[in-house]
BABALO-585282 format. One record per atom (N, C-alpha, C): residue in three letters; atom name; x, y, z. Coordinates in nm, 3 decimals, always signed. Example, Ala and Ser with C-alpha at 12.3 -4.5 7.8 and 13.67 -1.06 7.14 Angstrom:
<sites>
rest atom u v w
ALA N +1.319 -0.569 +0.780
ALA CA +1.230 -0.450 +0.780
ALA C +1.320 -0.330 +0.780
SER N +1.285 -0.225 +0.708
SER CA +1.367 -0.106 +0.714
SER C +1.290 +0.003 +0.787
</sites>
This chain:
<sites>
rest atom u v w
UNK N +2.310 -1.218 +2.960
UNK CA +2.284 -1.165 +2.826
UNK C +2.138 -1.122 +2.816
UNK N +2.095 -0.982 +2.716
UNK CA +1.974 -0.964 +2.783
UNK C +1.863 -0.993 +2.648
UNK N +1.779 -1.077 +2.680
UNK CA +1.651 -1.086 +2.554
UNK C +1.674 -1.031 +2.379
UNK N +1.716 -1.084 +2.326
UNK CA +1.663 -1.023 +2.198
UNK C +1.539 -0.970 +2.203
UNK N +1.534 -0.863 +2.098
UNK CA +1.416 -0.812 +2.050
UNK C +1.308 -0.870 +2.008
UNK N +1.214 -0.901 +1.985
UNK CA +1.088 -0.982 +1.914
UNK C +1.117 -0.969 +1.797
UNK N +1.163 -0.850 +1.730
UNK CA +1.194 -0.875 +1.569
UNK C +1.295 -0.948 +1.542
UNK N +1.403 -0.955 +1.603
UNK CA +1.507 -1.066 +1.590
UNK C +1.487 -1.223 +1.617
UNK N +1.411 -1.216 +1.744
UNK CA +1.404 -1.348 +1.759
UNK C +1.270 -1.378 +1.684
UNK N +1.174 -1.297 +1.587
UNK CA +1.077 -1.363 +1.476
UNK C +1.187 -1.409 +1.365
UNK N +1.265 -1.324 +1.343
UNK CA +1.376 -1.341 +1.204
UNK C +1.457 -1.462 +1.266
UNK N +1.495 -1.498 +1.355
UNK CA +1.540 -1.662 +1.367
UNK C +1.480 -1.746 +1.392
UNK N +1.344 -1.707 +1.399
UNK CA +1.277 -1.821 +1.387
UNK C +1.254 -1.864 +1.242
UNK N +1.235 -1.762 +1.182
UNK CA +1.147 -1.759 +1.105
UNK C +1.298 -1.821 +0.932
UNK N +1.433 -1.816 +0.965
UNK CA +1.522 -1.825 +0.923
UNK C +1.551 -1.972 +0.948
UNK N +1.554 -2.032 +1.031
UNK CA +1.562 -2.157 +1.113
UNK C +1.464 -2.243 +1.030
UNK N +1.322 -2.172 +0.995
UNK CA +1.247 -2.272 +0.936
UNK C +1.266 -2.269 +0.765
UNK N +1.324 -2.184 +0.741
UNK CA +1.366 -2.198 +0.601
UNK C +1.450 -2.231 +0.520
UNK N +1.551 -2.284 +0.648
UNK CA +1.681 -2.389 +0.644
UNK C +1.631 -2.545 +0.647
UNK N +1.493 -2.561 +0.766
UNK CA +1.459 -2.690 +0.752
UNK C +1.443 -2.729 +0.623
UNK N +1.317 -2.639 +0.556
UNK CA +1.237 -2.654 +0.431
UNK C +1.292 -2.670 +0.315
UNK N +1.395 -2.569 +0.296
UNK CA +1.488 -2.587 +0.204
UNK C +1.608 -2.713 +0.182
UNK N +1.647 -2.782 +0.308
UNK CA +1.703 -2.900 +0.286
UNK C +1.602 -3.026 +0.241
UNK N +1.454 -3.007 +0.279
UNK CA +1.399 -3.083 +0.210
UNK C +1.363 -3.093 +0.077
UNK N +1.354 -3.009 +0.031
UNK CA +1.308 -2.980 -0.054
UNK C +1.441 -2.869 -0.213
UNK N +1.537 -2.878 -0.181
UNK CA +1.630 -2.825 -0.213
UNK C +1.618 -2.897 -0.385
UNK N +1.677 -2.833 -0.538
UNK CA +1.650 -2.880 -0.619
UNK C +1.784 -2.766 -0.669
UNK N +1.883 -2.885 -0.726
UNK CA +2.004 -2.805 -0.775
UNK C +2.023 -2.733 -0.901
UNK N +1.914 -2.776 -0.976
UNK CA +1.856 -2.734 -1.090
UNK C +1.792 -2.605 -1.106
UNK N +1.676 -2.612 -1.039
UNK CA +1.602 -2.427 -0.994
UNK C +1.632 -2.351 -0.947
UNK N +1.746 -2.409 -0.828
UNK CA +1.842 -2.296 -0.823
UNK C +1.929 -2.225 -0.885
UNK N +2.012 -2.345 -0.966
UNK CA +2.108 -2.269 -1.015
UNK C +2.017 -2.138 -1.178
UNK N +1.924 -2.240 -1.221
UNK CA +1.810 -2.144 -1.315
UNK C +1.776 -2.048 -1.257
UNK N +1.729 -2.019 -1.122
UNK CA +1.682 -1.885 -1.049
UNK C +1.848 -1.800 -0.998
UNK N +1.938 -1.813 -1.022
UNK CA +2.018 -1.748 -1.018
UNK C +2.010 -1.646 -1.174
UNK N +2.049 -1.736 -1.295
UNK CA +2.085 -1.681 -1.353
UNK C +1.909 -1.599 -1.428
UNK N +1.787 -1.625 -1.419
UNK CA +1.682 -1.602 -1.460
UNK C +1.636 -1.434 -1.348
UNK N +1.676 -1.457 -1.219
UNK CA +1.630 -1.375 -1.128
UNK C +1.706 -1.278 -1.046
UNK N +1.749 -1.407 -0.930
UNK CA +1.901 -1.320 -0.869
UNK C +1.933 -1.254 -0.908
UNK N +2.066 -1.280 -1.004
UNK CA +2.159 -1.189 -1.043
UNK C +2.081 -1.049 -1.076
UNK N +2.001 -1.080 -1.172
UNK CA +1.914 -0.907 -1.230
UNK C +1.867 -0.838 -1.145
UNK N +1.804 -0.916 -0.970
UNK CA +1.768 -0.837 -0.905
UNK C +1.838 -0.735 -0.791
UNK N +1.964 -0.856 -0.781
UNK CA +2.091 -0.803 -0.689
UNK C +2.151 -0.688 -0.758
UNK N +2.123 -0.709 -0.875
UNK CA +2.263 -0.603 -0.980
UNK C +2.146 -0.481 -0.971
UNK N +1.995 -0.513 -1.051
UNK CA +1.920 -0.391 -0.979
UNK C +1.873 -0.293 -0.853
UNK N +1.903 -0.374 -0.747
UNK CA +1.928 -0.361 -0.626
UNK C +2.047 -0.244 -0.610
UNK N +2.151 -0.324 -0.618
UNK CA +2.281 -0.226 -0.599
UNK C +2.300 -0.105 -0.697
UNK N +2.216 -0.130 -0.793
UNK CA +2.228 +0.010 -0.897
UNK C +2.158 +0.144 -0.797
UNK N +2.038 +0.080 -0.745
UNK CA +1.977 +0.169 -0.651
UNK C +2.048 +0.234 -0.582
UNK N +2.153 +0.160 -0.483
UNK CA +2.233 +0.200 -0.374
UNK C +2.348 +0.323 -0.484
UNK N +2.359 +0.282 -0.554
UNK CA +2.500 +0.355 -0.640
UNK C +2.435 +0.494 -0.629
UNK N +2.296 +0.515 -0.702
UNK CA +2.240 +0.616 -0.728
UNK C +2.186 +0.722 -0.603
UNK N +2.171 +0.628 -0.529
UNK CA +2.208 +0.753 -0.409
UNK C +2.295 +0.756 -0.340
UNK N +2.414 +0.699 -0.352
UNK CA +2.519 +0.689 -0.284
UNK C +2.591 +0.838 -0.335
UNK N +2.594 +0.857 -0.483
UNK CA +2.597 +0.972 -0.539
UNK C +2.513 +1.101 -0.491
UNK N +2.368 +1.036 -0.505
UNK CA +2.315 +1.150 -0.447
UNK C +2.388 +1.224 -0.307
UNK N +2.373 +1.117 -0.228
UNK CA +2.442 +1.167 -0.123
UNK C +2.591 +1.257 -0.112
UNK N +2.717 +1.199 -0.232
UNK CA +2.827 +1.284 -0.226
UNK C +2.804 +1.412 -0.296
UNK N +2.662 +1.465 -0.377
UNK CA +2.633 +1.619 -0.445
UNK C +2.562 +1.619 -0.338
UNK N +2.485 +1.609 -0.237
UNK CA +2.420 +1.649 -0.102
UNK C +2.553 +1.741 -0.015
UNK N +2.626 +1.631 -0.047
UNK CA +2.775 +1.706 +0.115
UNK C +2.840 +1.828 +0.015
UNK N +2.801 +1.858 -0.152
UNK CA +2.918 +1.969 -0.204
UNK C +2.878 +2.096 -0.138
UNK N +2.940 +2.191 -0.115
UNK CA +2.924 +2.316 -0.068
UNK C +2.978 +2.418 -0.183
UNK N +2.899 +2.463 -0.288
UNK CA +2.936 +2.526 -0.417
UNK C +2.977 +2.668 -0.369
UNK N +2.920 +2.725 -0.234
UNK CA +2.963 +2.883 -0.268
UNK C +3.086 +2.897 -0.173
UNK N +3.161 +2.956 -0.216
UNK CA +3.252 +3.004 -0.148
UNK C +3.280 +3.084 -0.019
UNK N +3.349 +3.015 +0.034
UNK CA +3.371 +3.091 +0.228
UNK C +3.383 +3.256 +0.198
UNK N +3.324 +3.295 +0.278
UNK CA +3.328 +3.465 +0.307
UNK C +3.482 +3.495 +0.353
UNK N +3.514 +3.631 +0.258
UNK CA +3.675 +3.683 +0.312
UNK C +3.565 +3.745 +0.444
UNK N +3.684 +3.781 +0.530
UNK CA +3.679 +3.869 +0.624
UNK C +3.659 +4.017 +0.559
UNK N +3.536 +4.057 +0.672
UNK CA +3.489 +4.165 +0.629
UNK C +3.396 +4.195 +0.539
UNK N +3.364 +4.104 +0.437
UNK CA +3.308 +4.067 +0.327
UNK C +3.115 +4.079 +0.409
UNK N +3.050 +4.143 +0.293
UNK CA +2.906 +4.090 +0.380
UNK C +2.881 +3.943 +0.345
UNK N +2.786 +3.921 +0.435
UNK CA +2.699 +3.841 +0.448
UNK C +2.607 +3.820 +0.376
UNK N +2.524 +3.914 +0.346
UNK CA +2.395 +3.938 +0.278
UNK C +2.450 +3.946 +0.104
UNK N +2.563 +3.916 +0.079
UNK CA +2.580 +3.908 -0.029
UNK C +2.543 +3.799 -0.187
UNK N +2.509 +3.839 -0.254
UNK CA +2.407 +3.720 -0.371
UNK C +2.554 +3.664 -0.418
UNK N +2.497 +3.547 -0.467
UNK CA +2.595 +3.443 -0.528
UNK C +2.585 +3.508 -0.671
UNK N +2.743 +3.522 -0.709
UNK CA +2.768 +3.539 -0.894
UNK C +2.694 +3.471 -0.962
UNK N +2.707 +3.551 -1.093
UNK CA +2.594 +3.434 -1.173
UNK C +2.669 +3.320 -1.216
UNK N +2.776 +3.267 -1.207
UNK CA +2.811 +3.131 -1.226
UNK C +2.828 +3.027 -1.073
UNK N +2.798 +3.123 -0.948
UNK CA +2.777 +3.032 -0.873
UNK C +2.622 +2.989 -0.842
UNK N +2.518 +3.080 -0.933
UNK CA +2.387 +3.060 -0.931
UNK C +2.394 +2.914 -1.020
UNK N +2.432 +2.919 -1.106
UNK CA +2.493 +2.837 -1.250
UNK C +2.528 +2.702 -1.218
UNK N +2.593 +2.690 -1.119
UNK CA +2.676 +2.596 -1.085
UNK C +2.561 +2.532 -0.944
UNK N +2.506 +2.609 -0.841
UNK CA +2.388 +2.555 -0.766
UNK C +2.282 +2.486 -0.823
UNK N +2.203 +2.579 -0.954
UNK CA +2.093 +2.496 -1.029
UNK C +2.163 +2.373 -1.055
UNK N +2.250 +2.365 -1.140
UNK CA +2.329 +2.247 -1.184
UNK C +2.319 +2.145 -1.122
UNK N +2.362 +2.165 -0.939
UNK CA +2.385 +2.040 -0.881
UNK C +2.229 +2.012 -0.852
UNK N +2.194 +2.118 -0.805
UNK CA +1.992 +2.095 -0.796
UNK C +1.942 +2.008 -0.873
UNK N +1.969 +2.028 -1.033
UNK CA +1.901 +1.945 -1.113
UNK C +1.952 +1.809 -1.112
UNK N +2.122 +1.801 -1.072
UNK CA +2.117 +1.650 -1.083
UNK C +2.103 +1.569 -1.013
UNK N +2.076 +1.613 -0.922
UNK CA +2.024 +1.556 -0.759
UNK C +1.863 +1.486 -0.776
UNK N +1.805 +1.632 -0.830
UNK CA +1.711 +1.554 -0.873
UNK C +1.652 +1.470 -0.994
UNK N +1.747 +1.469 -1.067
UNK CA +1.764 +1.348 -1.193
UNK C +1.784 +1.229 -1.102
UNK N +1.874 +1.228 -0.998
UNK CA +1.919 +1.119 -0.962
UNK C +1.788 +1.018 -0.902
UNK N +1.728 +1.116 -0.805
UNK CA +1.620 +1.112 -0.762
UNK C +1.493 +0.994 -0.859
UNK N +1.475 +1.090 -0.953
UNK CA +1.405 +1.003 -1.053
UNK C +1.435 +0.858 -1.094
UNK N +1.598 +0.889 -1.119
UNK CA +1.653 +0.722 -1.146
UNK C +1.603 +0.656 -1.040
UNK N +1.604 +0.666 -0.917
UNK CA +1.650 +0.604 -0.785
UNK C +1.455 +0.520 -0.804
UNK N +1.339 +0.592 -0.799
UNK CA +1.220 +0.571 -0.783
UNK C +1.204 +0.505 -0.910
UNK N +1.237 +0.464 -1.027
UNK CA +1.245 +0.407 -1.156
UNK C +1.291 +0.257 -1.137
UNK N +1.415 +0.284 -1.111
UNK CA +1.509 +0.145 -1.038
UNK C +1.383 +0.067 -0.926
UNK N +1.330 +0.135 -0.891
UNK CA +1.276 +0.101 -0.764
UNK C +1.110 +0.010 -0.801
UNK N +1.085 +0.124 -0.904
UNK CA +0.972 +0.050 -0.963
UNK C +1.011 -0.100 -1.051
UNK N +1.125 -0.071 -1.080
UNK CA +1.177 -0.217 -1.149
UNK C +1.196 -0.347 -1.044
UNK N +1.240 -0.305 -0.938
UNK CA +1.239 -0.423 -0.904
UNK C +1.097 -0.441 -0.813
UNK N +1.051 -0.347 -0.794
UNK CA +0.879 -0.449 -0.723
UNK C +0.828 -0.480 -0.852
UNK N +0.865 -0.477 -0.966
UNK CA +0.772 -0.501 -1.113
UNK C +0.831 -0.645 -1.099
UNK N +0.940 -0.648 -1.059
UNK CA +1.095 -0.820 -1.050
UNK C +0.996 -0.904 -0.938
UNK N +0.921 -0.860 -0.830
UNK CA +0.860 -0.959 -0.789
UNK C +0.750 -1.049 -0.832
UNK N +0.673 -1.010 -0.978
UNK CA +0.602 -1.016 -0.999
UNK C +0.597 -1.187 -1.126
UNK N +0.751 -1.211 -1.129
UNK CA +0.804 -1.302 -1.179
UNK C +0.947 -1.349 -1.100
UNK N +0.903 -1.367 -0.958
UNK CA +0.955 -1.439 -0.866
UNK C +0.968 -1.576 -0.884
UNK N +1.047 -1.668 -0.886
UNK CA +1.027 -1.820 -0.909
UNK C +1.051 -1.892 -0.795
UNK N +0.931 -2.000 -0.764
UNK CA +1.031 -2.060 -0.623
UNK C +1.106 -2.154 -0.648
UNK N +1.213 -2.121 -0.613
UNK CA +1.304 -2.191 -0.574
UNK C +1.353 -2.112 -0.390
UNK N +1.452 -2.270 -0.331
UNK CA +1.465 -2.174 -0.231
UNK C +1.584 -2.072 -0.223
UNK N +1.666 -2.057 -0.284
UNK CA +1.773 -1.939 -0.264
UNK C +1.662 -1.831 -0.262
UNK N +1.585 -1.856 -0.351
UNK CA +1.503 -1.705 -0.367
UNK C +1.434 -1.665 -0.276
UNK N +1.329 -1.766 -0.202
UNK CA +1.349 -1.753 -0.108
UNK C +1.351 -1.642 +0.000
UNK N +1.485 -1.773 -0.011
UNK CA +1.615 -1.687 +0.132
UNK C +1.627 -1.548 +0.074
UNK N +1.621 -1.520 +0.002
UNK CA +1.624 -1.359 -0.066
UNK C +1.524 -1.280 +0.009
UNK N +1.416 -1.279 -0.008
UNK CA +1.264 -1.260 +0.032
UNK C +1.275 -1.242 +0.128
UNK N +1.282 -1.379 +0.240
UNK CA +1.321 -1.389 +0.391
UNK C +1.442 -1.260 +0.437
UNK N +1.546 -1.240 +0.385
UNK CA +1.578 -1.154 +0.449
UNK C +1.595 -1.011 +0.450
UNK N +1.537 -0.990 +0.285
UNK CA +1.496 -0.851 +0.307
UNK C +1.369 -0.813 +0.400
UNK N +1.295 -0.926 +0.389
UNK CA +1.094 -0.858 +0.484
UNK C +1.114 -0.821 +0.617
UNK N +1.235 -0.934 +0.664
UNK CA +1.294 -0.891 +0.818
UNK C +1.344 -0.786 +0.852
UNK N +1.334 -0.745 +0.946
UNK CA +1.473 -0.622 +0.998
UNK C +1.512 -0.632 +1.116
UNK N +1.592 -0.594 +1.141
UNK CA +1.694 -0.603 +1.300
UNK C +1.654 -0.471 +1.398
UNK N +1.698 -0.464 +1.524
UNK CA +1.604 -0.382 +1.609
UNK C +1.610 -0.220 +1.569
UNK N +1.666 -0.202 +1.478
UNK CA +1.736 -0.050 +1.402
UNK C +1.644 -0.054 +1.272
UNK N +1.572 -0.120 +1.261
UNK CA +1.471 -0.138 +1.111
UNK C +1.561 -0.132 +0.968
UNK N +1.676 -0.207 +0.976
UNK CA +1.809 -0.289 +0.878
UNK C +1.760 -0.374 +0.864
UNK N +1.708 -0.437 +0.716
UNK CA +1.683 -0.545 +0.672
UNK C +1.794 -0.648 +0.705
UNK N +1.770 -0.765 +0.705
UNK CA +1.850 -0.831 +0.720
UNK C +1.978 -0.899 +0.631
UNK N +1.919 -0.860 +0.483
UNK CA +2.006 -0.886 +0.371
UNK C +2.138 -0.798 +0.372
UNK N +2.041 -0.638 +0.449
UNK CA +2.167 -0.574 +0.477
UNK C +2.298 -0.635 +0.588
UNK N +2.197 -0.665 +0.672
UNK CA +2.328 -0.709 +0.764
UNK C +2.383 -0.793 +0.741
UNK N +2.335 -0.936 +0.639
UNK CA +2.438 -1.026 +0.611
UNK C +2.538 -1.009 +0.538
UNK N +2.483 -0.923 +0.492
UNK CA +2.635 -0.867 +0.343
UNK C +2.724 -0.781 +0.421
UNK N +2.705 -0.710 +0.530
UNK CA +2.838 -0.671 +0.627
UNK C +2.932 -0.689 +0.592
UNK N +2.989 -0.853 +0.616
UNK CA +3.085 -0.896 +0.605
UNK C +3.158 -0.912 +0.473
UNK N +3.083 -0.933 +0.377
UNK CA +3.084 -0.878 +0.245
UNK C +3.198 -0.747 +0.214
UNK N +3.115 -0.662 +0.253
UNK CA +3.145 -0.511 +0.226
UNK C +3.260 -0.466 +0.337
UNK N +3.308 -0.547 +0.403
UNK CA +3.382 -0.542 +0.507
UNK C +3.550 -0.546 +0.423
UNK N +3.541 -0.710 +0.382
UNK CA +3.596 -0.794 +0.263
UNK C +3.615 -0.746 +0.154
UNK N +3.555 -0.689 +0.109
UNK CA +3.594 -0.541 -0.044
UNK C +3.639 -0.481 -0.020
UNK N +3.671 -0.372 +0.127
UNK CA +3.712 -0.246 +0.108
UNK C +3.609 -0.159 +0.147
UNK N +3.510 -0.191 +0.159
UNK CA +3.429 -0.095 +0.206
UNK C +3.395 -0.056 +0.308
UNK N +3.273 +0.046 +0.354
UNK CA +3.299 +0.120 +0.460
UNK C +3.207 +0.037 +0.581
UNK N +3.219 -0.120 +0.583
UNK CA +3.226 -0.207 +0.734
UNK C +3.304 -0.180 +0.764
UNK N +3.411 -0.194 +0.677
UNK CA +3.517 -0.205 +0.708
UNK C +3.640 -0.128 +0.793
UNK N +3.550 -0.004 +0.793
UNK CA +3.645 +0.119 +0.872
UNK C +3.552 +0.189 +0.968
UNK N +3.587 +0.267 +1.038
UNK CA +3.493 +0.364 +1.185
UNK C +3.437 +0.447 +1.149
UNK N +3.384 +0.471 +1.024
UNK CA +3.282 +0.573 +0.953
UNK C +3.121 +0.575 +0.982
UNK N +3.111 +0.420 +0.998
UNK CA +2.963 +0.412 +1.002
UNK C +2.848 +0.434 +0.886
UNK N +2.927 +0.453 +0.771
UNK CA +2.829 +0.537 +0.620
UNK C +2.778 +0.417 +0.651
UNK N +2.750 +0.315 +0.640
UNK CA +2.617 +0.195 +0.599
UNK C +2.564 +0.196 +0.700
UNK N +2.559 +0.244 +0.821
UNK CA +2.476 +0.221 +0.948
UNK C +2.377 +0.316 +0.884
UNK N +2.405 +0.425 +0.857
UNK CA +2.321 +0.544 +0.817
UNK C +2.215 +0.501 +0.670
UNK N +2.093 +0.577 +0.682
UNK CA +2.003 +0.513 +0.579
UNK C +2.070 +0.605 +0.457
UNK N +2.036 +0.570 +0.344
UNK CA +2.052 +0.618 +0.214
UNK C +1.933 +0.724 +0.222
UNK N +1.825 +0.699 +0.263
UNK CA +1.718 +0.781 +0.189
UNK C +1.614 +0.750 +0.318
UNK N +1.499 +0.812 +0.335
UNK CA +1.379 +0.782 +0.435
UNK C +1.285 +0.832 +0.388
UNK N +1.186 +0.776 +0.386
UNK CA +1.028 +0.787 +0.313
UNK C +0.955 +0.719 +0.413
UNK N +0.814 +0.792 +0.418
UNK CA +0.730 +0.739 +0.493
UNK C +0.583 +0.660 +0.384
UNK N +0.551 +0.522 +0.474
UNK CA +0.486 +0.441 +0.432
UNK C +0.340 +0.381 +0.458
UNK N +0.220 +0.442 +0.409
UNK CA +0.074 +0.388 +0.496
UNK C +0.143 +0.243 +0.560
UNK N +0.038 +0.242 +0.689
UNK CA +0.072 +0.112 +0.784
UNK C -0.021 +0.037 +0.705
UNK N -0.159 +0.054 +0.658
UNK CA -0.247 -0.021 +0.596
UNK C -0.348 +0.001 +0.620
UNK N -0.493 -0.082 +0.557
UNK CA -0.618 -0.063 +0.589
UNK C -0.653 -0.052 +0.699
UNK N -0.590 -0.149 +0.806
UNK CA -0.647 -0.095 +0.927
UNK C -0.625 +0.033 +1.015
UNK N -0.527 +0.091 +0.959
UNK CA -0.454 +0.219 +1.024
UNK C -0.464 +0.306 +0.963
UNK N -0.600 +0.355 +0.886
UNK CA -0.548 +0.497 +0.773
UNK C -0.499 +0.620 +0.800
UNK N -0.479 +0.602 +0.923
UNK CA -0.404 +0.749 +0.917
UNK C -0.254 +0.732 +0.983
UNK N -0.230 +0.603 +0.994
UNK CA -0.097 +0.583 +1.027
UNK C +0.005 +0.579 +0.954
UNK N +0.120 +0.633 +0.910
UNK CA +0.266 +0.591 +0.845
UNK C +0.400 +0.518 +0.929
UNK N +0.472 +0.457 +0.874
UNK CA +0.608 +0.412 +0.892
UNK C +0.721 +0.436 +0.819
UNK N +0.766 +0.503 +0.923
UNK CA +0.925 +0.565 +0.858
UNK C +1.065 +0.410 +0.777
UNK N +1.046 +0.452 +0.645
UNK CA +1.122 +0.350 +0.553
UNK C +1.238 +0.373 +0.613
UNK N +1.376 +0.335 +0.564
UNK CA +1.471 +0.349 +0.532
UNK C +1.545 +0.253 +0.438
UNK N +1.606 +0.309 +0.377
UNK CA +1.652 +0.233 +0.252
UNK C +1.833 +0.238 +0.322
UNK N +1.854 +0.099 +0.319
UNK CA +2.041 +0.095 +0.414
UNK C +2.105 +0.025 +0.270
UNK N +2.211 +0.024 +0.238
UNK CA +2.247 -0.040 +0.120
UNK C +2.411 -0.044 +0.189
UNK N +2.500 -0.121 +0.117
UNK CA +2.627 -0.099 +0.095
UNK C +2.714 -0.052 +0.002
UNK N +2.840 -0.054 -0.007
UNK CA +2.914 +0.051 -0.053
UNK C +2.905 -0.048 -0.206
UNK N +2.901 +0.119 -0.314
UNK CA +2.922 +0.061 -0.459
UNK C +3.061 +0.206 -0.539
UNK N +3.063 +0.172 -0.644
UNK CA +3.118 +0.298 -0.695
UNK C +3.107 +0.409 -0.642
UNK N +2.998 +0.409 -0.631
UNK CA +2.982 +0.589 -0.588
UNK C +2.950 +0.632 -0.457
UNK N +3.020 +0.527 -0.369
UNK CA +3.008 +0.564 -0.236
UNK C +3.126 +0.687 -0.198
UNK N +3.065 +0.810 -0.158
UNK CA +3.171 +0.869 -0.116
UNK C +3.251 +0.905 -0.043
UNK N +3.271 +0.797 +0.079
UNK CA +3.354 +0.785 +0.175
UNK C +3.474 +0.659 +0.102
UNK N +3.430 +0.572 +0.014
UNK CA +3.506 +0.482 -0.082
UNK C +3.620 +0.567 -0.146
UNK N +3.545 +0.664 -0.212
UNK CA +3.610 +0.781 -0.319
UNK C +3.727 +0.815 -0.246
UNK N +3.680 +0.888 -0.140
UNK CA +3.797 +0.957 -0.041
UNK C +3.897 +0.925 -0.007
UNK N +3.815 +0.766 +0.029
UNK CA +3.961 +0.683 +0.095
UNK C +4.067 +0.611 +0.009
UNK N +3.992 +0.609 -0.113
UNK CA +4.090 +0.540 -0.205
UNK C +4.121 +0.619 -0.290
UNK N +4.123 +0.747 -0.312
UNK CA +4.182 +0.853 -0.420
UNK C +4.120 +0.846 -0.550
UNK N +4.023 +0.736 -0.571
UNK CA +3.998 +0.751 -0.726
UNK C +3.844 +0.709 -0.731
UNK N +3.811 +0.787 -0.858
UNK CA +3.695 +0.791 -0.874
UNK C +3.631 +0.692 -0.997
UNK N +3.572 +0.566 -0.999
UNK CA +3.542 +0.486 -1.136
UNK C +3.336 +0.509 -1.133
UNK N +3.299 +0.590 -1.170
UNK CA +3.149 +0.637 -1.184
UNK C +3.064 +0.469 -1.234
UNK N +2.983 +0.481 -1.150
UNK CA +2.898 +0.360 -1.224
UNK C +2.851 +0.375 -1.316
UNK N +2.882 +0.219 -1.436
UNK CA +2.877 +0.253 -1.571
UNK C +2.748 +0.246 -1.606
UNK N +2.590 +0.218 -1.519
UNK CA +2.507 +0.292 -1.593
UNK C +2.436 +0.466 -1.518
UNK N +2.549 +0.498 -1.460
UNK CA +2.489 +0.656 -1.469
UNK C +2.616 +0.714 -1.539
UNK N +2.541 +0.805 -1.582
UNK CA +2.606 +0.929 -1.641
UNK C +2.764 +0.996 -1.547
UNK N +2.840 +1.077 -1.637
UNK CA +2.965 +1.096 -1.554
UNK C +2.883 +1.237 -1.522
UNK N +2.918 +1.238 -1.343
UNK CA +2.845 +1.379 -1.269
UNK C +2.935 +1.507 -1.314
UNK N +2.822 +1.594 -1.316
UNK CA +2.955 +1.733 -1.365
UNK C +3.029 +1.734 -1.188
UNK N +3.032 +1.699 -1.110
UNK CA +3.082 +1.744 -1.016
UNK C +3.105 +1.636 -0.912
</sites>
């Protein structure tokens, strides 16, 4: 069997010691309070994120203009309702956009009234990690999760292997001219659209708007 990666084997180490700590120190009380005070608002804000570009992503794959007849040019301009119908998806793509960096500011604003307890924690711990593909680790534990729903672990698609979104990130003071390529990996919610496909029906997440398309 050949070596784990150094980032994996820091994340079990580093997982290993937060199993010790936490059995010592475990308090059934702050936890179950940091569930309902933190968790939940941050998981549910979390996955709102994923919804919102999960969408983005199914107006990314529409193809609004219509296939060329044969013979037909090429060089031909789009009608004015397929101009109509392009701005359209343009703009809500980038509405979505906005939500997505909003959501986003909400929850680094959510760390800022972090409580310790340890579930939370374990929260912390496994998003900071990532696996040798730069997948947080929260992502990969919920796999099985999303496997278990219906979602797309669950089938040979691969949509959650693939990032939602990629942004690049200063490395820090000591590197100013260095960046690191983000990726944001999430799992399947409402508006995943390989979900849509496979299950025939569409239920829009109830805090975005119903898409014209």
């Amino acid at each position: 069997m050949s070596e784990l990666p150094k980032c994996e084997r820091d994340f079990d180490i580093a997982y290993q010691e937060w199993g010790r700590e936490s059995a010592t120190v475990y308090d059934p009380k702050s936890c179950a309070k940091a569930i309902k005070s933190w968790i939940t608002p941050y998981l549910e804000e979390r996955d709102f994120g994923y919804a919102i570009l999960q969408r983005r992503r199914r107006l990314l794959s529409i193809k609004l203009v219509a296939p060329k007849l044969e013979g037909e040019s090429q060089e031909k301009l789009p009608d004015y309702e397929e101009a109509c119908d392009e701005a359209k998806l343009e703009e809500e793509v980038n509405e979505l956009m906005e939500a997505y960096w909003t959501s986003n500011r909400a929850l680094l604003a959510m760390d800022e009234t972090m409580p310790l307890a340890s579930n939370v924690m374990e929260i912390d711990l496994l998003r900071s990690y990532k696996d040798r593909h730069g997948r947080p680790y929260s992502w990969v534990i919920d796999r099985s999760m999303c496997a278990d729903t219906g979602g797309c672990c669950g089938r040979a698609c691969g949509c959650c292997e693939r990032p939602l979104l990629t942004y690049y990130r200063p490395r820090g003071y000591l590197d100013l001219d260095g960046k690191t390529e983000v990726g944001v990996y999430g799992h399947c919610t409402a508006e995943c659209p390989c979900c849509i496909q496979v299950r025939h029906r569409y239920h829009p997440h109830p805090r975005l708007p119903k898409p014209a398309f």
